[in-house]
LUMVEXBA-640811 format. One record per residue (C-alpha): residue number from 0; residue in one letter; x, y, z. Coordinates in steps of 0.05 Angstrom, whole numbers. Each point is the difference from the previous one (the first is absolute). Layout:
BEGIN
+-----+---+--------+--------+--------+
:   k : r :      x :      y :      z :
+-----+---+--------+--------+--------+
: NUM : a :      X :      Y :      Z :
...
+-----+---+--------+--------+--------+
***
This chain:
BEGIN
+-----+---+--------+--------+--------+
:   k : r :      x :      y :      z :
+-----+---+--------+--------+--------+
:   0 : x :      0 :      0 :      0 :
:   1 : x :     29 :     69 :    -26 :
:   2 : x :     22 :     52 :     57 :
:   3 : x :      5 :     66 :    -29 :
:   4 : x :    -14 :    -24 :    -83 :
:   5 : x :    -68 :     -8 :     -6 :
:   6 : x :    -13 :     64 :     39 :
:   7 : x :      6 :     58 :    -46 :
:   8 : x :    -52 :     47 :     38 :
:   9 : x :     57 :      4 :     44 :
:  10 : x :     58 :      8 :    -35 :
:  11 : x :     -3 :     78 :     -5 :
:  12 : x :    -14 :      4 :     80 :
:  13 : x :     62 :    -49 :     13 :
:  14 : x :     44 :     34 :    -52 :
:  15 : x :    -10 :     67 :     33 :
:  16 : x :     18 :    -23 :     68 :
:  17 : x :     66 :    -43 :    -35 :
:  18 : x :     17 :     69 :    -24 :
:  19 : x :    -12 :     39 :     63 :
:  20 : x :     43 :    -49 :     35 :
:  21 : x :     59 :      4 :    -50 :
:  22 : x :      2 :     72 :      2 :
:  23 : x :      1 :     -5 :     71 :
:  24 : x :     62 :    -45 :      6 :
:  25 : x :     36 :     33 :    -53 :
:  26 : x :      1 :     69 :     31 :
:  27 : x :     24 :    -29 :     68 :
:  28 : x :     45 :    -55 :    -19 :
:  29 : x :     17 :     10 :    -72 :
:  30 : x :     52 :     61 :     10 :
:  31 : x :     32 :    -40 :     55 :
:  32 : x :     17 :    -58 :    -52 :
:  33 : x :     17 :     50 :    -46 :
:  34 : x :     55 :     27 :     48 :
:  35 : x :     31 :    -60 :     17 :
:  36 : x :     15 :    -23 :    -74 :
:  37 : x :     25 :     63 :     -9 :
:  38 : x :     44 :     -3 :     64 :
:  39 : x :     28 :    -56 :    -19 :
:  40 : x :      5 :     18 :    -78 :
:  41 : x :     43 :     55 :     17 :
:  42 : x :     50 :    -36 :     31 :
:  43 : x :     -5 :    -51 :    -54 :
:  44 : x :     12 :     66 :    -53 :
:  45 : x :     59 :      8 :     44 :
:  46 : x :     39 :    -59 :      1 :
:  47 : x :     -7 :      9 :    -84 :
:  48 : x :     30 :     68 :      3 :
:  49 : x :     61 :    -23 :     43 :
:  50 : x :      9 :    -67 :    -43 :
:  51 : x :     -4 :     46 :    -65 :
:  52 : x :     58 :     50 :     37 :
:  53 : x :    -65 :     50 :     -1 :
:  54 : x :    -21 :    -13 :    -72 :
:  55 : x :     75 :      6 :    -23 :
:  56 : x :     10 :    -65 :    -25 :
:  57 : x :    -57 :    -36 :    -31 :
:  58 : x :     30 :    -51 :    -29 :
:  59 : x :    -22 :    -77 :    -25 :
:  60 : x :     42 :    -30 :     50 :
:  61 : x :    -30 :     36 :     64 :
:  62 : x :    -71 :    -15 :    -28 :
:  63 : x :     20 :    -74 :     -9 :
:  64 : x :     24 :      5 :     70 :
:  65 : x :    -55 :     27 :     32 :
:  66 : x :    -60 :     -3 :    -51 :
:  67 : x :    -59 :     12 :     48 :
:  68 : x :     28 :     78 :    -10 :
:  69 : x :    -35 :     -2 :    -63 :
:  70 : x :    -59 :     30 :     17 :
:  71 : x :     38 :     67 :     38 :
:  72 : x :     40 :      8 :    -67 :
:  73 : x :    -68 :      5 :    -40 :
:  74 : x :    -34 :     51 :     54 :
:  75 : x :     62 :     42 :      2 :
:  76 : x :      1 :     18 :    -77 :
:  77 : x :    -43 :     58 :    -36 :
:  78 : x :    -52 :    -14 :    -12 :
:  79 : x :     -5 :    -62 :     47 :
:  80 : x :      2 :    -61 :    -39 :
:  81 : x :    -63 :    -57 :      5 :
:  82 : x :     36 :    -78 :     -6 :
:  83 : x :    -24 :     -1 :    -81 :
:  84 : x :     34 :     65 :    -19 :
:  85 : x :     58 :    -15 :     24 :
:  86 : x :      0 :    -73 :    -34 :
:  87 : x :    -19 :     47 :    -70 :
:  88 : x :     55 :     56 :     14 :
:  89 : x :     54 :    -48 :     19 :
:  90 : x :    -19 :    -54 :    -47 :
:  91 : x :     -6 :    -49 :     46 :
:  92 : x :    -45 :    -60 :     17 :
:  93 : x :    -51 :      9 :     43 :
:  94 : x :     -3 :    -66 :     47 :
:  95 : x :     82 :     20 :     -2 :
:  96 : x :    -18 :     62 :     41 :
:  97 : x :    -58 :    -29 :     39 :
:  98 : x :     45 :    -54 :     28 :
:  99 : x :     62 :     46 :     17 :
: 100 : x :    -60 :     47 :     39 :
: 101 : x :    -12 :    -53 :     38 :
: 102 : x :     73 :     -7 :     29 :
: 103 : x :     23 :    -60 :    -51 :
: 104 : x :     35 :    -12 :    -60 :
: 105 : x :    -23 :    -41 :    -62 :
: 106 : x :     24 :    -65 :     12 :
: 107 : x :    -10 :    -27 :    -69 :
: 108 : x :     32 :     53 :    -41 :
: 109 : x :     73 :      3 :    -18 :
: 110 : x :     52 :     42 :     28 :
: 111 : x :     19 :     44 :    -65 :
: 112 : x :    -89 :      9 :    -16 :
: 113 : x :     -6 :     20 :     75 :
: 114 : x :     62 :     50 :     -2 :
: 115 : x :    -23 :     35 :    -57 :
: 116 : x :    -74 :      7 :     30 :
: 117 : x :     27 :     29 :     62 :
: 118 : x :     57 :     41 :    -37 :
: 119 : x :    -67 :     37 :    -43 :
: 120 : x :    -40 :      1 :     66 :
: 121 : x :     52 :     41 :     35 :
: 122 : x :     10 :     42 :    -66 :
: 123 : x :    -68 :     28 :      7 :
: 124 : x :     -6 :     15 :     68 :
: 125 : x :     61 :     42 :      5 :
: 126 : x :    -21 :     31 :    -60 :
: 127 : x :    -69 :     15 :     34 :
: 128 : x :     22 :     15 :     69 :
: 129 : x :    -41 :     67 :     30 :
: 130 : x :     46 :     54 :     16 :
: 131 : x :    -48 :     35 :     30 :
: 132 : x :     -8 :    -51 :     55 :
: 133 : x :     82 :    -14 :      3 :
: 134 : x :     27 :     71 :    -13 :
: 135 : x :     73 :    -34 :     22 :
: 136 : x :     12 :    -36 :    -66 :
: 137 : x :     -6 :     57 :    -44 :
: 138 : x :     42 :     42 :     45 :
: 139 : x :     56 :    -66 :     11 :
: 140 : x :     -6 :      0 :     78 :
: 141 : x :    -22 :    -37 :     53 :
: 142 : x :    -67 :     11 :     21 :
: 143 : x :    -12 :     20 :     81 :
: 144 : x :    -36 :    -47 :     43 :
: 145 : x :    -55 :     48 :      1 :
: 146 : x :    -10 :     -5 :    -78 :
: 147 : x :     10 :    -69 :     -1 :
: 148 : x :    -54 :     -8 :     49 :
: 149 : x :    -48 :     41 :    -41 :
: 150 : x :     11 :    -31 :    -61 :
: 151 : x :     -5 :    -62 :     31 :
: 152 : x :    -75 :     28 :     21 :
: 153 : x :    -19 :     24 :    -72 :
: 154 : x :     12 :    -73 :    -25 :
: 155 : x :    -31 :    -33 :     54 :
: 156 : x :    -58 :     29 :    -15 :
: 157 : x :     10 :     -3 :    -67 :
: 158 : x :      1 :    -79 :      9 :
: 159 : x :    -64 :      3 :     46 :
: 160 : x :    -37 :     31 :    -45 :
: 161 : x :     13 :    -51 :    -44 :
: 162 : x :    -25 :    -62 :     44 :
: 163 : x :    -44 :     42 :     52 :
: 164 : x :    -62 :    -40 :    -30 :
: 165 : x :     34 :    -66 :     22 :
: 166 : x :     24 :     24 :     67 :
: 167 : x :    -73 :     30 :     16 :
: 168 : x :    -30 :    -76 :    -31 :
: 169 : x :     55 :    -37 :     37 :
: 170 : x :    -12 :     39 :     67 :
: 171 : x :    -77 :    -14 :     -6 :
: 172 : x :      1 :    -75 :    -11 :
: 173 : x :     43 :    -12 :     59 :
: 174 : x :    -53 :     43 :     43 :
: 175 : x :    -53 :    -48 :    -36 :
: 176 : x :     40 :    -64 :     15 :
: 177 : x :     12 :     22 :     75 :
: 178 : x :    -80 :      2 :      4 :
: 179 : x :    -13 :    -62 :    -28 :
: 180 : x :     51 :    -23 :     45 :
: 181 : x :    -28 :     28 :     68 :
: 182 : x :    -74 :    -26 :    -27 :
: 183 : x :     20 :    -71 :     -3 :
: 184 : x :     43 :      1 :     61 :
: 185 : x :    -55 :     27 :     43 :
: 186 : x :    -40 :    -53 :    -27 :
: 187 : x :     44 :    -54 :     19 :
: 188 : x :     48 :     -8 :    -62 :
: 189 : x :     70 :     -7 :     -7 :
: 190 : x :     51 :     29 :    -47 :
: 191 : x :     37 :    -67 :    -26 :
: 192 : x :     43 :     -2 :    -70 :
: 193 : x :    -16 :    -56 :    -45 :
: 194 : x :     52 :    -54 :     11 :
: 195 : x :     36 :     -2 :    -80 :
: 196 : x :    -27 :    -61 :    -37 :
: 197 : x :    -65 :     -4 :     33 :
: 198 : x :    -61 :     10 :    -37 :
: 199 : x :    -42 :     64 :      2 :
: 200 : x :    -66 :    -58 :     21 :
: 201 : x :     48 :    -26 :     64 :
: 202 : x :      3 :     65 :     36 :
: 203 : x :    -13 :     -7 :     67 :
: 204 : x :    -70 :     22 :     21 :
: 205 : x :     -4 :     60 :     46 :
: 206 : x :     66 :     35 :    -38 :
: 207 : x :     14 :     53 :    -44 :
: 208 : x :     68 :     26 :    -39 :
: 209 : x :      4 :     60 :    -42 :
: 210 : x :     34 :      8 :    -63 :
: 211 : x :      2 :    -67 :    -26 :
: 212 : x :     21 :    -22 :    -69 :
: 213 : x :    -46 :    -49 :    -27 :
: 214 : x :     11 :    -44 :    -69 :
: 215 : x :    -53 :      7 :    -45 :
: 216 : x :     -6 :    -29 :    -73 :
: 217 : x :    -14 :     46 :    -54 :
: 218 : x :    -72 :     -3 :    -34 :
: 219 : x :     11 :    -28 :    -81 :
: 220 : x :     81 :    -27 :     16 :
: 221 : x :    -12 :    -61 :     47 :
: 222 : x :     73 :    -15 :     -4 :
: 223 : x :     12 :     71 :     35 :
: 224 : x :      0 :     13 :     75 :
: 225 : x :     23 :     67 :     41 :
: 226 : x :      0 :     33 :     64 :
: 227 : x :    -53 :     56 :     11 :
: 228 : x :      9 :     35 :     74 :
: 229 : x :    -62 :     -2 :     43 :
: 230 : x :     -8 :     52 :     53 :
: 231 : x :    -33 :    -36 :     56 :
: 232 : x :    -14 :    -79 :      2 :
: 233 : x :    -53 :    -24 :     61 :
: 234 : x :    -14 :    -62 :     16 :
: 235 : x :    -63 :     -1 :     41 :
: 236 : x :      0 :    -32 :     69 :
: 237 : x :    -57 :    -49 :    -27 :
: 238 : x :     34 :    -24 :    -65 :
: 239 : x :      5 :    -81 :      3 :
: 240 : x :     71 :     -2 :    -39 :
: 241 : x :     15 :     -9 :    -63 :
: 242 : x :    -41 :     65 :     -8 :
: 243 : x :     14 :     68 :    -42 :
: 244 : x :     18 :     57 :     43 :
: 245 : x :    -30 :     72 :     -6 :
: 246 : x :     33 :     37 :    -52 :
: 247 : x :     -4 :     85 :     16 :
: 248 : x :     36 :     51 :    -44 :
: 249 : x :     16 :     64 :     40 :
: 250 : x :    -27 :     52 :    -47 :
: 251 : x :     10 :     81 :      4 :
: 252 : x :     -3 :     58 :    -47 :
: 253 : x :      8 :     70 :      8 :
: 254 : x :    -45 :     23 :    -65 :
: 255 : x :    -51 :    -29 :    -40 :
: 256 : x :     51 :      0 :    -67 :
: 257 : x :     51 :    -55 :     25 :
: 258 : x :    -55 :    -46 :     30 :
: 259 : x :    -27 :     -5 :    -66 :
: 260 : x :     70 :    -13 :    -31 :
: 261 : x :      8 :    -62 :     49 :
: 262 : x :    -63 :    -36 :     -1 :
: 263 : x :     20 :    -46 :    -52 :
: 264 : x :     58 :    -17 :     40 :
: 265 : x :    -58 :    -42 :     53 :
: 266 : x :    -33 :    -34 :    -67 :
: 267 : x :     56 :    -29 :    -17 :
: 268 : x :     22 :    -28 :     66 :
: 269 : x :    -67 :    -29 :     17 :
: 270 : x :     -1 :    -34 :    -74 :
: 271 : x :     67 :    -30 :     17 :
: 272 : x :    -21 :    -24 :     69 :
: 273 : x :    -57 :    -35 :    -18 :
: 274 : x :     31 :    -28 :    -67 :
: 275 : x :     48 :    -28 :     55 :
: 276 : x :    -45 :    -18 :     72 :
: 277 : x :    -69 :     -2 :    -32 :
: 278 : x :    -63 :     45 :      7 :
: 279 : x :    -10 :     -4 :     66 :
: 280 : x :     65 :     48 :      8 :
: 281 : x :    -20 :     58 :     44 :
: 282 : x :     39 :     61 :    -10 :
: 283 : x :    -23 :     65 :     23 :
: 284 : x :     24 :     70 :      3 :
: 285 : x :     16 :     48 :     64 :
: 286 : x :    -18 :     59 :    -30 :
: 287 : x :     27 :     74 :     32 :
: 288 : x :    -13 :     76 :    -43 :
: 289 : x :    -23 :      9 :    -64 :
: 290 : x :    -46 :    -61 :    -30 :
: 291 : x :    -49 :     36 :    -46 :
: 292 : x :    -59 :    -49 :    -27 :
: 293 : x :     30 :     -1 :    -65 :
: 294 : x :     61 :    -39 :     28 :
: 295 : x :    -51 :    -40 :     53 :
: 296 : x :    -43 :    -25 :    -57 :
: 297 : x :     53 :    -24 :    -37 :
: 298 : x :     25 :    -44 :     53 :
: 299 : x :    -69 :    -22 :     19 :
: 300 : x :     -6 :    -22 :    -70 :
: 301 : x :     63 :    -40 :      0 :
: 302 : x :    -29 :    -31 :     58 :
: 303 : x :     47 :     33 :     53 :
: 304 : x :    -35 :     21 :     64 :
: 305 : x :     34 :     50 :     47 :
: 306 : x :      5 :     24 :     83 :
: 307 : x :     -2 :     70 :     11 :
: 308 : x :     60 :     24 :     46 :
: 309 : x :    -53 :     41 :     44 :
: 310 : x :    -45 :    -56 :      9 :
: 311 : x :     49 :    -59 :      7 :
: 312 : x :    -50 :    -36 :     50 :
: 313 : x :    -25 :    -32 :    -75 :
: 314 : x :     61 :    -44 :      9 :
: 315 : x :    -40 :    -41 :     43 :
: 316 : x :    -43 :    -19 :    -63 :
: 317 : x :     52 :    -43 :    -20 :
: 318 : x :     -6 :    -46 :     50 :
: 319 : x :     60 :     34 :     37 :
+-----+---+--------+--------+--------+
***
C-alpha cells in the first residue's frame, strides 16, 4: 500500500512544509558547512602555493608529484578555469586531468604520453596565472605572508564556489542520515555493517547500515552486474530471514530545477533493483526541500513512493 504516491491532494501541502524546512536548515547550518570547507580549502590552497615556490615554478614534474594541486592551479588563472577548458586549452585528455585531480596518476599510460600531458598542462597555467591575485610574479619577488594569505582566500573561494552545491548536498544528507539514525535507535535498532559476502536477504533483523553498495544486474544485458550505493538498508525487527531489507534514498534539493534534473537518476535504480531482487523490492525516498508535483508524479508513476523528512513517523508504514 502506497505512503505518500497515491496521495496527490497532498502533495502541494507536504511540498510546502519540505521547503519551509530546507530553508530553515540552510540559513542556520548551511553557512557553517560552508566555512569549514573553506577553512580547510585555504590551507589546502596553501600547501600548493609553497610546493609551486608561490606559483614560481609550475612545472610537470611538481604536478606529477603532487597532482591533487590541480584544482588550485585552475582557480588561480584568469579567468578561472572549469576541468573541460583546461583539457581544450592544454590539449589534454580529460579522464587524464580528472584522475590527477583526484591526487593520482594514470597508471596505464606511458611515461613519455604522461610527460607531455603534464609538460602542456603546466604550459597553460603559467601562461594564465592572475596577476592581479599574485602581484609578486610580475614584479619578480617574494610575496609577504600577508599577500600570500589573501590570495590564498581569493582561490579558496574561488574553489568553493565551484563545489558549494555539493558541500551544501553533502552537509544535508549527513543531517538526514543522523535522523534516520536516531529514529531507528530509539526504536530499538542497531547500526551493524553488512558482514562482506553476505547476501543483502541474510541481514540480520532488527539492523540497519548506511551507504551500502549493492550488485545489481543491468535491465536488457543479463551478463552485466554493478554496484549502485543505497543510502539506508533496514531490516525490520519482524523479517523471518532470508528477507529483503528496506531500501531509503536520502533525498534533498535546494530548488525545484535540479530535482527535476535527478529524478531519472531513482527510475533507473528501482528498474535495476527489481530486474535483480524481484518486484516486491521496496525502495523509498527521504525526501527534504524542494519536491514540486512535477518531480512527485514522476516518481509515483515509476512506482517509487517517498517519506517526507517532516513527517518521518510514516517510516513506521513499512513495517519498521
Amino acid at each position: 500500500m502506497a505512503i505518500n504516491a497515491d496521495k496527490p491532494h497532498l502533495w502541494k501541502t507536504d511540498t510546502r512544509a519540505s521547503v519551509d524546512q530546507f530553508n530553515r536548515w540552510f540559513m542556520r547550518f548551511a553557512p557553517k558547512a560552508y566555512r569549514d570547507t573553506r577553512r580547510k580549502t585555504i590551507s589546502q590552497v596553501d600547501l600548493g602555493l609553497k610546493q609551486t615556490s608561490d606559483l614560481t615554478m609550475i612545472t610537470p614534474e611538481i604536478i606529477k608529484s603532487n597532482p591533487a594541486i590541480l584544482p588550485t592551479m585552475r582557480m588561480s588563472t584568469c579567468p578561472p578555469l572549469a576541468r573541460d577548458r583546461l583539457v581544450g586549452l592544454a590539449d589534454s585528455n580529460k579522464a587524464v586531468v580528472e584522475t590527477l585531480e583526484e591526487g593520482r596518476l594514470p597508471l596505464r599510460m606511458p611515461s613519455a604520453a604522461l610527460k607531455e600531458h603534464l609538460r602542456r598542462i603546466a604550459k597553460t597555467i603559467s601562461q594564465m596565472l592572475d596577476v592581479d591575485i599574485f602581484p609578486w610574479l610580475e614584479e619578480k619577488r617574494l610575496p609577504s605572508k600577508e599577500e600570500r594569505y589573501r590570495s590564498s582566500t581569493i582561490v579558496a573561494d574561488r574553489l568553493c564556489g565551484a563545489v558549494a552545491d555539493p558541500i551544501v548536498r553533502n552537509a544535508q544528507e549527513k543531517r538526514q542520515l543522523d535522523l534516520i539514525e536516531r529514529y531507528l535507535k530509539a526504536r530499538g535498532y542497531k547500526l551493524k555493517a553488512l558482514s562482506a559476502g553476505t547476501p543483502l536477504v541474510q541481514m540480520e533483523a532488527g539492523t540497519f547500515t548506511f551507504r551500502l553498495n549493492v550488485k545489481v544486474k543491468i535491465p536488457g544485458a543479463e551478463a552485466k552486474a554493478v554496484n549502485i550505493p543505497i543510502d539506508a538498508v533496514i531490516q525490520p525487527k519482524n523479517a523471518r530471514l532470508p528477507h529483503l531489507p528496506l531500501l531509503i534514498e536520502a533525498k534533498s534539493a535546494g530548488d525545484f530545477t535540479n530535482v527535476n534534473k535527478r529524478r531519472k537518476e531513482e527510475a533507473i535504480k528501482i528498474a535495476q533493483l527489481k530486474a535483480t531482487y524481484g518486484e516486491q523490492v521496496v525502495f523509498v525516498l527521504f525526501l527534504c526541500g524542494y519536491s514540486d508535483a512535477a518531480y512527485l508524479g514522476y516518481e509515483a508513476a515509476e512506482g517509487i513512493d517517498w517519506i517526507w523528512e517532516h513527517r518521518i513517523e510514516d517510516l513506521d508504514q513499512l513495517g519498521i
